[in-house]
KENU-126448 format. One line per 3 residues: number of its first residue (from 1); their letters; for each residue z, y, x of C-alpha. Coordinates in steps of 0.001 Angstrom, whole numbers, m for minus. Example, Ala and Ser with C-alpha at 12.3 -4.5 7.8 and 13.67 -1.06 7.14 Angstrom:
<rs>
1) AS) 7800/m4500/12300  7140/m1060/13670 .
</rs>
This chain:
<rs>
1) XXX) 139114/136836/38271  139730/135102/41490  137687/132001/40640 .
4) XXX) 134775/134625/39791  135824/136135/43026  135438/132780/45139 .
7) XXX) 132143/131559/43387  130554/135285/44563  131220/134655/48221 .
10) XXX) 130671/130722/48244  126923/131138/48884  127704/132468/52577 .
13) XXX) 129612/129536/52912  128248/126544/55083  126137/123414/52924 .
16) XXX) 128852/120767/54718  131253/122233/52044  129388/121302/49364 .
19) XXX) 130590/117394/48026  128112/114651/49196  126598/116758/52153 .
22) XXX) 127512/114677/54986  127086/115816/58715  123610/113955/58580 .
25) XXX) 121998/115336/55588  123430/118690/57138  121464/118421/59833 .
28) XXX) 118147/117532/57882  119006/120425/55878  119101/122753/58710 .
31) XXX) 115678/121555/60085  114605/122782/56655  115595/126273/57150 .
34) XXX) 118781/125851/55018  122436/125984/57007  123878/128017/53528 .
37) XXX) 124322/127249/50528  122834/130653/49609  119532/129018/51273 .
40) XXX) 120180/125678/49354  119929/127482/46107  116816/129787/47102 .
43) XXX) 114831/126348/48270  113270/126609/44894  110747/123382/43746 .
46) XXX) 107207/123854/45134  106409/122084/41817  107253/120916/38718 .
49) XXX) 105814/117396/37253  106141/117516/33273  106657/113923/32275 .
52) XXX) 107290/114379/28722  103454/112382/28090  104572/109236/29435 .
55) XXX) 101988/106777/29524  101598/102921/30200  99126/101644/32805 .
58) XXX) 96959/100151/30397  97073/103224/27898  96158/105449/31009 .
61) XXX) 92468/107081/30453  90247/107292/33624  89680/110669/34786 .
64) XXX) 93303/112046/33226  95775/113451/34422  99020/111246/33629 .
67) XXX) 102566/110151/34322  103420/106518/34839  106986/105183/35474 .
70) XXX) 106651/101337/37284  107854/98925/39986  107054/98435/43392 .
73) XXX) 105083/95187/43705  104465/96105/47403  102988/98932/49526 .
76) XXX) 100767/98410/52812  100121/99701/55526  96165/100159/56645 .
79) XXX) 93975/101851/58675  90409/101836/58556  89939/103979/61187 .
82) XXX) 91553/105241/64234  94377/107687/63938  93994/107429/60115 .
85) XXX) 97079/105814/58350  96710/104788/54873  99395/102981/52355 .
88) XXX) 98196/101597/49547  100726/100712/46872  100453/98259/44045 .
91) XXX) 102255/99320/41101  103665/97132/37633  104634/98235/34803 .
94) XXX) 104313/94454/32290  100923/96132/30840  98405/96407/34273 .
97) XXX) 98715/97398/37833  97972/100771/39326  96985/100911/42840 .
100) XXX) 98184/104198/44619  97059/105446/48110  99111/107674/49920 .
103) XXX) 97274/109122/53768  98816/109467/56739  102294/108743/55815 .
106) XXX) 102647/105428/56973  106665/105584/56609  106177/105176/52681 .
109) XXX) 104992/101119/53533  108501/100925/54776  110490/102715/52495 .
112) XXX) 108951/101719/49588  110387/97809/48264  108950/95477/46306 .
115) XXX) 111040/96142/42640  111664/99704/43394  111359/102474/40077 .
118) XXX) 109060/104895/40333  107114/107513/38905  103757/108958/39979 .
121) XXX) 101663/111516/38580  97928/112285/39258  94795/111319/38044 .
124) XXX) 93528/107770/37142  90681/106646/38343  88727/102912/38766 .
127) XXX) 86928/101431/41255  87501/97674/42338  88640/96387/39201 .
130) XXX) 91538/98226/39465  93309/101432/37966  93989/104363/41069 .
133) XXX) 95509/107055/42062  94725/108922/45096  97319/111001/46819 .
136) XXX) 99716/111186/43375  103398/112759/43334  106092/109741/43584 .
139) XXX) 109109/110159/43289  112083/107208/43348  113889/106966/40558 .
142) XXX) 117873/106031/39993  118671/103597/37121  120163/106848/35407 .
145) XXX) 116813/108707/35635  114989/108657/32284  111687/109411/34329 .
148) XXX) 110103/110200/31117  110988/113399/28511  111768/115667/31382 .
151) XXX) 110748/118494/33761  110855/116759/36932  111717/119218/39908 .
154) XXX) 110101/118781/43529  111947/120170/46192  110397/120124/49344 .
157) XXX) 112370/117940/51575  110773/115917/54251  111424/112273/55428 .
160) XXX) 114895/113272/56058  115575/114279/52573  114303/112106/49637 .
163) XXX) 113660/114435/46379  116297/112528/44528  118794/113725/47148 .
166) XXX) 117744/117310/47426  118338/117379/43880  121613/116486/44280 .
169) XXX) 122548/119159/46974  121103/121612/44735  123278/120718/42025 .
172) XXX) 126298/120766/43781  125276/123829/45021  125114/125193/41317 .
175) XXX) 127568/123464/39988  130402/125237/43060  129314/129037/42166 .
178) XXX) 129441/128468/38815  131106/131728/37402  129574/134035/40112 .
181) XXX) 128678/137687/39494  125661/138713/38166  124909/141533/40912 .
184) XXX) 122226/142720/38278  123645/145837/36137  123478/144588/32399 .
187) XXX) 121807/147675/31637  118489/146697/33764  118928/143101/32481 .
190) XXX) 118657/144282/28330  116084/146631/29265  113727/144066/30878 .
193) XXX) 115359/140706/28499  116098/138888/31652  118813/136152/31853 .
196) XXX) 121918/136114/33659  121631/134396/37099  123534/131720/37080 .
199) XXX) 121622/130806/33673  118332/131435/35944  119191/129358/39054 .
202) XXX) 120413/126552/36684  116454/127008/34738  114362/127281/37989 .
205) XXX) 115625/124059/39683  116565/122351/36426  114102/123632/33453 .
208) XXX) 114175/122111/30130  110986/122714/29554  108138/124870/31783 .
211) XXX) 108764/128118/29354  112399/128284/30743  111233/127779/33998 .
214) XXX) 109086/130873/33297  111582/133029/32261  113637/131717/35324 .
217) XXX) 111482/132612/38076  110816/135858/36215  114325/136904/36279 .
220) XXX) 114708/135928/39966  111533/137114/41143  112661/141190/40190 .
223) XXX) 115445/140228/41608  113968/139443/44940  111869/142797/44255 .
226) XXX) 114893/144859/43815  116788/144019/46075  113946/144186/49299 .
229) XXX) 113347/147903/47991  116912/148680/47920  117309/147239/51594 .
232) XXX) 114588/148835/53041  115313/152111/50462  118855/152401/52297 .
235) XXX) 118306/151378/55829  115290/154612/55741  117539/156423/54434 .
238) XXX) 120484/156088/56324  118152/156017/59386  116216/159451/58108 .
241) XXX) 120001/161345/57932  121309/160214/61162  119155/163003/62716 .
244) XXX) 117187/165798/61697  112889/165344/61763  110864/166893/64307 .
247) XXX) 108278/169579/62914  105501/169686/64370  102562/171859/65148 .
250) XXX) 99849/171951/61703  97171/172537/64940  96583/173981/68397 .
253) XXX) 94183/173504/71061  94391/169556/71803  93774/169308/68500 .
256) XXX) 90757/171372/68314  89619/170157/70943  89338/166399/69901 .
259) XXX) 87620/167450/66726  85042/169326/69031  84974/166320/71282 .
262) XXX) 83752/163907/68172  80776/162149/68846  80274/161051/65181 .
265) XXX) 80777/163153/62066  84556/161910/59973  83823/160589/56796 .
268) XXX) 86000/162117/53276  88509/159451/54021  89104/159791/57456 .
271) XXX) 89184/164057/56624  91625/163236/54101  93892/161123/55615 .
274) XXX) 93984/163419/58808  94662/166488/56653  97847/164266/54701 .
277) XXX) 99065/163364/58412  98793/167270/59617  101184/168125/56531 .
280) XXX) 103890/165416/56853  104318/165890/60785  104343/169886/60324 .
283) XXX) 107145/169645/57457  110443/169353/57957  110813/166231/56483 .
286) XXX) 110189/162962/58140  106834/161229/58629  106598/157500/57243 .
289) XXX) 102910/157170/56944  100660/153951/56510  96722/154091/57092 .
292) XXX) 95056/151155/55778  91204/150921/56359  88866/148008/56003 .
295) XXX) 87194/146734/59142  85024/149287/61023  86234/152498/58841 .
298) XXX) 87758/154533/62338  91454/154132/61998  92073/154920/65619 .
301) XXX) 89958/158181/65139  92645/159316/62613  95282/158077/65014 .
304) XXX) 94084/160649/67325  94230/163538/65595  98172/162264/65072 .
307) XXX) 98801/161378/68791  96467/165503/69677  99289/167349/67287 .
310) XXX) 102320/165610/69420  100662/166833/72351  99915/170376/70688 .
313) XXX) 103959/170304/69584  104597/169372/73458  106148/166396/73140 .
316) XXX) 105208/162749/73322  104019/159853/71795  104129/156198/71709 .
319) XXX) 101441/153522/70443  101633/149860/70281  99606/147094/69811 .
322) XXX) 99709/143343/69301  97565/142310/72653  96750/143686/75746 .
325) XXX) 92597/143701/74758  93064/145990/71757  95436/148121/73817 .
328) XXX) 92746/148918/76485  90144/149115/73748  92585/151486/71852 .
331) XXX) 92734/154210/75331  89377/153269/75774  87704/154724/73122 .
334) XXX) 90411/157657/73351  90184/158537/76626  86940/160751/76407 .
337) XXX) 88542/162800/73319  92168/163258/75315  90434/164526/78520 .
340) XXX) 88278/166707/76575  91749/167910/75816  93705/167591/78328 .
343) XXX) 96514/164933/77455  97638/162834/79926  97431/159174/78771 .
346) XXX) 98555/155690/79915  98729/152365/79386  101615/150178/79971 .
349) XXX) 101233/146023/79582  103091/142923/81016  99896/142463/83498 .
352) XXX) 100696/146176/85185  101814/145386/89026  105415/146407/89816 .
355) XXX) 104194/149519/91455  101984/150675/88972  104681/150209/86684 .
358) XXX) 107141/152350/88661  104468/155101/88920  103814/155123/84107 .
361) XXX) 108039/154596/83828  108263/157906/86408  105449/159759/84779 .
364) XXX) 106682/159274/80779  109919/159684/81604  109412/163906/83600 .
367) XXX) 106969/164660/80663  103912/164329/82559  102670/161545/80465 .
370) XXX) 102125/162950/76770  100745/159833/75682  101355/156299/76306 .
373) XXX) 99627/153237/75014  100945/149669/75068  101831/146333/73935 .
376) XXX) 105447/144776/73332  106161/146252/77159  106654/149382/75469 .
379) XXX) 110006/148123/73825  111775/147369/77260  114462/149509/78169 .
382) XXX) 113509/151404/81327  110776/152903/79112  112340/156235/78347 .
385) XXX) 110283/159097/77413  111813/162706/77889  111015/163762/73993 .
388) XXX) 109381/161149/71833  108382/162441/68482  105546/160300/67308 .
391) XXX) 105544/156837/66984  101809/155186/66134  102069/150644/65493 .
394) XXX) 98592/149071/65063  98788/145809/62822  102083/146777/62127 .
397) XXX) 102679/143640/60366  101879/141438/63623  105646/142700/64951 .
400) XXX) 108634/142268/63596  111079/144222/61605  113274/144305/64956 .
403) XXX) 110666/145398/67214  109631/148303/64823  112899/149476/65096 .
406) XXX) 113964/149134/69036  110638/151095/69211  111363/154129/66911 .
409) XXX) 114579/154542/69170  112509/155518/71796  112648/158926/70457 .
412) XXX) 115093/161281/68520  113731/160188/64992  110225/160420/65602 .
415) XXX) 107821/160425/62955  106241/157289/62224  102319/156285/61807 .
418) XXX) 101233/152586/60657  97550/151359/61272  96517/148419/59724 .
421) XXX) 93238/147121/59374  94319/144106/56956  93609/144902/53772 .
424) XXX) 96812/144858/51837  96719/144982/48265  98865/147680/46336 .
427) XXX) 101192/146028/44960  101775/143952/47981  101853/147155/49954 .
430) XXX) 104774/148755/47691  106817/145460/47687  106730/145489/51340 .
433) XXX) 106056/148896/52725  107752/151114/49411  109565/153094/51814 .
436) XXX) 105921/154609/53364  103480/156919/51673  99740/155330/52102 .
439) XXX) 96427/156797/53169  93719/154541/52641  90114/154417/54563 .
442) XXX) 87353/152180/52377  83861/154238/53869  82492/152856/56636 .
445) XXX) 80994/155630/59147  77404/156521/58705  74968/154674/61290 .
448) XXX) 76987/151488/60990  74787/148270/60968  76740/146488/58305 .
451) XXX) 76142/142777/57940  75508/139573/55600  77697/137015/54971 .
454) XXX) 76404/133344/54392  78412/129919/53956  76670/126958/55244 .
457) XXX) 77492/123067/55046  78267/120917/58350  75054/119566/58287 .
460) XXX) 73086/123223/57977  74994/124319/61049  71639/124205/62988 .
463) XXX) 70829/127980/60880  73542/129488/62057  72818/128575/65753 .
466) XXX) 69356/129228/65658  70329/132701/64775  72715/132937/67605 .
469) XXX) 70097/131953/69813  67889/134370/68391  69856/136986/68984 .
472) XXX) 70559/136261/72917  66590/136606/73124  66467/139828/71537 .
475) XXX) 69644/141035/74317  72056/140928/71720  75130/138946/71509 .
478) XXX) 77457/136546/69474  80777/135249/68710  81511/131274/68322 .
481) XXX) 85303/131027/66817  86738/127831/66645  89926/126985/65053 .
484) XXX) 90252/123490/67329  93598/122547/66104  94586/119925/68214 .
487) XXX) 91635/117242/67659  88305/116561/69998  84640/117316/68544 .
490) XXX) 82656/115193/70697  81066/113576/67910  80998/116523/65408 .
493) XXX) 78237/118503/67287  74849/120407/65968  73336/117949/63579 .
496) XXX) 74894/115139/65612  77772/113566/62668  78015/109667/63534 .
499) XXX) 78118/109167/60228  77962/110897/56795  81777/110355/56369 .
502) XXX) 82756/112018/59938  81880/115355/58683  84939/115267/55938 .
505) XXX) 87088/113792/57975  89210/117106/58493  90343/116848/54618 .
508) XXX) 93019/114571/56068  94290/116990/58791  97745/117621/59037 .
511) XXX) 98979/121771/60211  98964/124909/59020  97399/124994/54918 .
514) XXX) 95357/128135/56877  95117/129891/60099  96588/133477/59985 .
517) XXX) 96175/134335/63861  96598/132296/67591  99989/131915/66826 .
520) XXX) 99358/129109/63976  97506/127436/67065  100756/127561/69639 .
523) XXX) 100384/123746/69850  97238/123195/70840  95863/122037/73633 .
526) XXX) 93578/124803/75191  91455/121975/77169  89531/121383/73298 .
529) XXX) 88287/125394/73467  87520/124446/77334  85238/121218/76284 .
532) XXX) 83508/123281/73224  82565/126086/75594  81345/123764/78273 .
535) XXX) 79374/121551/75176  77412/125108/73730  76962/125791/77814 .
538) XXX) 75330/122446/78400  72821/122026/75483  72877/124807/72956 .
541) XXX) 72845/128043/75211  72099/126609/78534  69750/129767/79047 .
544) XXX) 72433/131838/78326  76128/132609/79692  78852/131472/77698 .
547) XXX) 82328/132439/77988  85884/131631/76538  88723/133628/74907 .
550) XXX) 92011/131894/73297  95323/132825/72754  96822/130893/75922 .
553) XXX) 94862/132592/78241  96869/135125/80831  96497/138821/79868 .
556) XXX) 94456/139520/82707  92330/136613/82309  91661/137844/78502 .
559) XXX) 91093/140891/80046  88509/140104/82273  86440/138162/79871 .
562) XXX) 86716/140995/77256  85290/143480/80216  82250/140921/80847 .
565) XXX) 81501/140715/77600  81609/144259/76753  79258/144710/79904 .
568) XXX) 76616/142343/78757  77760/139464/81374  78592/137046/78802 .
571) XXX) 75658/135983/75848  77940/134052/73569  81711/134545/73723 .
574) XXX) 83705/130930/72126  86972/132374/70987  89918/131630/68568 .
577) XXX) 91322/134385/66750  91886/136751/69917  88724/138871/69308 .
580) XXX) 90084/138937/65545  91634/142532/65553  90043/145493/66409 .
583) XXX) 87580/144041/69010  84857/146394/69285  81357/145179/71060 .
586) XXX) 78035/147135/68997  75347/144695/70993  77143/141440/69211 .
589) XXX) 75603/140671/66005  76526/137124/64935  79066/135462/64327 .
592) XXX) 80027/131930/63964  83025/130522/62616  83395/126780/63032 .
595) XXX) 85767/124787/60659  85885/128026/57911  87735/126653/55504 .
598) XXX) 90521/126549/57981  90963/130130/57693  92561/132185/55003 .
601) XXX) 89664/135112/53356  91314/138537/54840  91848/136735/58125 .
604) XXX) 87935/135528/58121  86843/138906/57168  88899/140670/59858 .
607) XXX) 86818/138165/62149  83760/139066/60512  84332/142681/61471 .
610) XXX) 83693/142331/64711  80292/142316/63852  77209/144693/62187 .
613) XXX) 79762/147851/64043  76849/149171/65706  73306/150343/64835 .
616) XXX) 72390/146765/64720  72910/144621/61586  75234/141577/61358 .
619) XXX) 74769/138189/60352  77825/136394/59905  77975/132559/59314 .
622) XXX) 80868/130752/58016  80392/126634/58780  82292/124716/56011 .
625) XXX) 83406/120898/58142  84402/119966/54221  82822/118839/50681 .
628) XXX) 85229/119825/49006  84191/122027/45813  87154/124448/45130 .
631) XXX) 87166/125113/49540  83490/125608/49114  83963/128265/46103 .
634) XXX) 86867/129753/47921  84339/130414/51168  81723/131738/48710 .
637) XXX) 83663/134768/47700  83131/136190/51202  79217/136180/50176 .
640) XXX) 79888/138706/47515  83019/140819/48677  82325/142922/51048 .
643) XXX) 85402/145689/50382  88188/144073/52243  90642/145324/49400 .
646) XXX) 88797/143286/46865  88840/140680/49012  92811/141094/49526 .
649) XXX) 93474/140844/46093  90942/137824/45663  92935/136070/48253 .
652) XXX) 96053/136444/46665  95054/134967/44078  95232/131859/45810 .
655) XXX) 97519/131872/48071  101076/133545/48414  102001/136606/50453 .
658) XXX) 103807/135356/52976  100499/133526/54039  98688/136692/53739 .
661) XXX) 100807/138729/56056  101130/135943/58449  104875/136291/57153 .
664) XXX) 106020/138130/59893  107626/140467/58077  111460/139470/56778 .
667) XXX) 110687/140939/53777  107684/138601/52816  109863/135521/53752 .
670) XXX) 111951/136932/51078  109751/137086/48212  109330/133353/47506 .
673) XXX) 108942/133914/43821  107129/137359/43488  103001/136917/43034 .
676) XXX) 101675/139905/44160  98748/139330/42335  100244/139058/38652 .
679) XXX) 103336/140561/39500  102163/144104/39573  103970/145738/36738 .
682) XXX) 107546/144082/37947  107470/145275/41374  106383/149085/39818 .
685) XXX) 109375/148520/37994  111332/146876/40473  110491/149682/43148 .
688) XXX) 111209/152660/40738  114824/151142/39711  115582/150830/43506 .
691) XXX) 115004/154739/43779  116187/155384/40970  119656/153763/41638 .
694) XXX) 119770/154972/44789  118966/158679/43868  121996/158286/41563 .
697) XXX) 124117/156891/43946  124067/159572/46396  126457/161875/43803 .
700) XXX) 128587/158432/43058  129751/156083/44677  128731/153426/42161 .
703) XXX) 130280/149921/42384  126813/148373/40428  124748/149694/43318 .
706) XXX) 127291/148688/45748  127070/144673/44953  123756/144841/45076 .
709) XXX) 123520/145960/48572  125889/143999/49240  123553/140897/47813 .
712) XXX) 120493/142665/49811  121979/142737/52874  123543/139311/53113 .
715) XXX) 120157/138024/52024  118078/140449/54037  120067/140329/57464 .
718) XXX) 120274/136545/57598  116411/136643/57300  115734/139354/59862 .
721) XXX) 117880/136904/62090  115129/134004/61827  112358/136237/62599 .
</rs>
């Protein structure tokens, strides 16, 4: 019992306890993420590499996919062109030799010797009388290793951490909490025919074969499920009986008199998600609401009727947003409907002067202020509001888990409202959010332009600029977004490619596998957005003004350009992903987006919404800088998806959720083996055997419920922490 005891608590325990973790390998391990050796065993493989069809070089078809186990011969170092590193490595195995190029990791010409054993796996191919592989998975072997007959594991681990050697942490990891707890009751475990845990670690990072690595990562991936919905289950709840809900009025004149005050007619969604918000703030119960609505469908129209009722209770209200521009865009496009009705309204951002700020903090906190806009200002502590009730987060996912919660103390358990405007795919939505009731917006208002989408190669990038010039001589207006990560395009212009081969260079670019907002583009250097402004000023829109917008800018600076472009002053705004959310100009009606394949598919149609919002039609154009076929495909979907839920789903089909989300939530770092896409009947399950234990847990104290908070919180608060 106390063995079983001591292997339960050894994952808190530090990895430099673990044999044959020495102070350096500690360190490399903690520039991985992993200081535990709870972390060590969740830094599942990325991949597996089945080497059971072991082949010779000489038995190795062109054009297969195959494993070969050989000898170094040697490995050098090349490069053909500037700032492009290539190793090319000439492989023996007694039957032929395998050349196998490796870019830009010029370390591998060192650390590769001549009579080394390896294995690589990839596909053969021929040119220069000799058998290739381009960019295969190599991995050293020991003189123990087999290399062949096995389920090779690839842990992710750097030039720090060889994958030989994270193999070995992770089995000492394994091998001292052998005899842990299962925290999962045995009764959910028969029900579902899941395997014990330890059996499941052990599988996942050491599979026999790929079907026990299956059943591995399905065992642990509920897991993950259950134990997010019991964390967030709890917290809500302990959160929801600490004080008693505020009810509010079902109506009253503010109310009436921003429906009067309308300029446009509500659609059935926006009707119905106003009438489900009425009912939860006017019960007695607590208000956890999320609205999700595709691009364009009038989100902050419903959060206005929310925001009218706090007024009509006469109390106050709070609403954040990620930036400064969609804060002002946000009271903007309020402030007609609240003086119609007579709420007092304000904003509150880092740019305020000292004075002005003196004059909100005095007004919010006597009452006189019923409403008060803002971004992450909001969470400082001399806001205090006199009674807070209602608490409204656009892009709720943009902020973290910490943030939502220093701003719901604001008030005395206010109610809660969630906009979002990414399109978040149910089951992603109840894995993440299971503790909110949804409301979901898919019609777009009537008069609204709407827009086509159309994917064009490098070299057609002329179309898409003669229709942003033809727009600036019919008065309209367009967007030019530019990821720019880091690297010049002097000689990547409008038809001007040096050569054929310069347009494909980006396939080699190192960063981010897509962009997900400015904050993927914290490194850059702004003075590339400066030089592609200035460039489209110079020769493409010299008739026209041209103005810039990225993520470094000051708030008032951003500010400033938003207000000249919403005024007509600037033709053609070049922007990163700052106009992505909820920037809302009717007169612009194309859109660029430079380098598309960069970009994940709800992040380019959030950009794409920016467009077509008017009267006017859209025309959005989405510039591909590769040839490759499956990034091609990927960009085509945005041709025929227009429904930005369809989309979601389509894009998680690809990539993982965390990506999707921009993982700012704790919870999506979490879930590193759930696909939302497949996964949809275990995290129904999941999520109904988190109430369900919980529900039952309320009349006893139950010990299987206790362990497993216990496991959620020790997993959950250590990646809050690293948020």
């Amino acid at each position: 019992m106390v063995d079983r005891l001591a292997a339960a608590l050894r994952p808190e325990s530090p990895v430099t306890e673990l044999a044959g973790i020495s102070s350096v390998r500690a360190a490399a391990l903690s520039r991985l993420g992993i200081r535990t050796i709870r972390d060590l065993l969740a830094h599942y493989p990325h991949r597996y590499v089945d080497m059971a069809d072991l082949r010779t070089i000489a038995a190795a078809p062109v054009g297969a996919q195959v494993t070969v186990v050989a000898q170094v011969h040697e490995a050098v170092l090349k490069r053909p062109k500037p700032k492009l590193d290539l190793v090319e490595v000439a492989l023996v195995d007694g039957t032929s030799t395998l050349i196998a190029t490796f870019f830009k990791q010029p370390w591998l010409a060192k650390s590769l010797k001549p009579g080394m054993r390896v294995s690589v796996a990839g596909t053969v191919e021929f040119s220069y009388g000799f058998k290739r592989m381009t960019m295969p998975f190599l991995d050293v072997l020991d003189d123990d290793d087999p290399g062949a007959g096995v389920v090779v594991p690839v842990h992710r681990g750097g030039r720090d951490m060889s994958p030989a050697a994270m193999r070995s942490a992770v089995s000492a990891a394994l091998a001292s909490c052998s005899g842990m707890y299962d925290p999962l009751p045995y009764s959910l475990r028969t029900r579902y025919r899941l395997m014990a845990r330890q059996h499941a670690l052990r599988a996942i990072h050491f599979p026999r074969c790929m079907a026990e690595q299956a059943a591995a990562r399905r065992r642990l991936a509920y897991e993950e499920v259950l134990l997010l919905e019991l964390h967030m289950m709890s917290a809500e709840r302990d959160r929801l009986r600490a004080l008693p809900a505020t009810v509010h009025a079902s109506g009253g004149p503010c109310f009436d008199a921003v429906f009067a005050a309308l300029p446009f007619s509500l659609t059935s969604d926006q009707m119905l998600a106003i009438e489900e918000i009425r009912a939860d703030m006017a019960s007695p119960a607590h208000m956890s609401r999320m609205v999700l609505g595709d691009v364009g469908t009038g989100k902050t129209a419903v959060a206005a009727f929310a925001l009218a009722l706090a007024a009509d209770s006469g109390t106050q209200a709070l609403m954040m947003a990620p930036t400064e521009v969609l804060v002002r865009q946000h009271a903007d496009a309020m402030a007609p409907l609240f003086e119609a009705a007579g709420i007092a309204w304000d904003v509150l951002t880092s740019s305020c002067s000292a004075g002005e700020r003196r004059r909100i903090l005095a007004d919010v906190a006597s009452g006189r202020t019923c409403v008060l806009f803002g971004t992450q200002a909001l969470l400082e502590d001399d806001v205090r509001l006199r009674v807070c009730t209602l608490v409204v987060v656009d892009e709720e996912q943009r902020f973290g888990v910490d943030q939502r919660a220093r701003l719901l103390e604001k008030g005395a358990n206010p109610d809660f409202l969630s906009l979002t405007a990414t399109p978040i795919p149910r089951t992603l939505a109840l894995a993440l959010y299971g503790t909110m009731t949804a409301s979901y917006l898919r019609s777009a208002p009537a008069g609204a332009g709407g827009r086509t989408t159309r994917v064009v190669g490098f070299r057609e990038r002329g179309k898409a600029y003669d229709a942003a010039l033809a727009a600036c001589a019919r008065g309209e207006q367009a967007y030019v977004v530019c990821p720019l990560v880091g690297r010049k395009r002097q000689e990547a212009r409008i038809g001007g490619a040096s050569s054929p081969r310069d347009a494909d260079a980006v396939d080699f670019d190192e960063g981010p596998s897509y962009i997900d907002s400015d904050a993927d583009m914290a490194g850059d250097d702004p003075k590339a957005a400066e030089a592609e402004a200035a460039f489209l000023q110079a020769k493409t829109f010299s008739a026209y003004t041209v103005g810039l917008l990225h993520g470094r800018m000051r708030p008032d600076e951003k500010r400033a350009v938003m207000e000249r472009f919403r005024a007509g002053e600037i033709d053609v705004l070049v922007s990163t992903t700052a106009i992505e959310v909820g920037v809302d100009v009717a007169n612009a009606t194309v859109m660029i987006v430079e380098d598309a394949e960069r970009f994940g598919l709800s992040q380019l149609h959030q950009l794409r919404g920016r467009i077509g919002r008017g009267a006017l039609p859209g025309e959005a154009y989405l510039v591909a800088s590769t040839s490759d076929a499956g990034s091609i495909e990927r960009l085509r979907a945005m041709e025929r998806i227009e429904d930005g839920f369809d989309l979601a789903e389509f894009d998680l089909l690809l990539r993982d959720e965390g990506d999707v989300l921009g993982n700012r939530q704790h919870g999506a770092r979490a879930l590193k083996l759930v696909d939302a896409a497949r996964d949809g009947a275990l995290i129904e399950a999941a999520h109904a055997d988190a109430a369900r234990m919980l529900d039952a847990d309320e009349c006893s104290k139950r010990a299987e419920t206790r362990l497993l908070l216990r496991e959620a919180d020790a997993l959950f608060a250590d990646s809050a922490a690293r948020v």
